[in-house]
N, C-alpha and C positions, 0 to 999 in steps of 0.2 A: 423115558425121556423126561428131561424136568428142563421146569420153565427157567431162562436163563435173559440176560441185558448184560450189554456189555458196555464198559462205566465211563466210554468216550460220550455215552449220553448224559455224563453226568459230569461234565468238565469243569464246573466252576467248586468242586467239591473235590476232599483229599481222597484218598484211594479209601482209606480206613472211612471216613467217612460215606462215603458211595455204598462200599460194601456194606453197612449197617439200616442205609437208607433201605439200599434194596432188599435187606431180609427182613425188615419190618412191615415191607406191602406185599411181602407172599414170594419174592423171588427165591427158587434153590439153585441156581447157580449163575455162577458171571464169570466174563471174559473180563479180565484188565489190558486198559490200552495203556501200554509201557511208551511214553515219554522221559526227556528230560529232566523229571523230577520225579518218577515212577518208577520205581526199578530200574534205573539204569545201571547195567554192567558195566561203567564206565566210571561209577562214581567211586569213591574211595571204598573201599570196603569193607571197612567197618558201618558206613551208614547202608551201603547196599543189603548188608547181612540185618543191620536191624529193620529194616524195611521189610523184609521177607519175614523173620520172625512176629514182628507186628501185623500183615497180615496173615500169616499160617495162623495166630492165634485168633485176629478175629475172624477167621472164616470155621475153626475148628468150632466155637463157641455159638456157632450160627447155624 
């Protein structure tokens, strides 16, 4: 099991940013709360696709 937070506790912050906060104070893994400007499948797709890229690469680096 590994220790995990899921980053709706950390809503005043970007997803990319959340995710770096938490692997800096020991967290191995996290839940994203997909909203409105989080991964929404709804957004165009080009920014959806980089959004995913951008976090796959900071979580891969983490």
């Amino acid at each position: 099991m590994l220790l995990g937070y899921n980053t709706n506790g950390l809503a005043h912050h970007s997803p990319l940013d959340a995710i770096a906060v938490l692997a800096d104070i020991g967290y191995r893994s996290v839940a994203l709360t997909i909203d409105h400007s989080t991964l929404n499948p709804f957004s165009p797709c080009q920014a959806f696709e980089r959004q995913l890229r951008d976090i796959r690469t900071l979580l891969e680096s983490h």
